[in-house]
Steps between C-alpha positions, in 0.01 A plus 500: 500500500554741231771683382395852665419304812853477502627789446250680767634213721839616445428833513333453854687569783374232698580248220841375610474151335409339182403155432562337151507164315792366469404278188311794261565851693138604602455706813368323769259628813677414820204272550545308183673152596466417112573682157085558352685496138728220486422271817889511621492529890897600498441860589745795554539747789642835437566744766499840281595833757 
């Protein structure tokens, strides 16, 4: 996911959460069990409204 996927994500409305990796920081889809850029499959939930 890019970094303007992001942002539109958290400019959306609808888009209460965001998913991370806890090991490097990407941004996650909620779909994603594991981090495509560093393998870690310790990922973070973040409730943003």
């Amino acid at each position: 996911m890019s970094l303007a996927d992001t942002v539109r994500r958290w400019l959306d409305d609808d888009a209460a959460v965001i998913y991370e990796c806890r090991e490097c920081g990407t941004a996650l889809d909620s779909d994603e069990l594991m981090c495509p850029f560093c393998g870690s499959t310790d990922v973070s939930e973040y409730d943003v409204r």
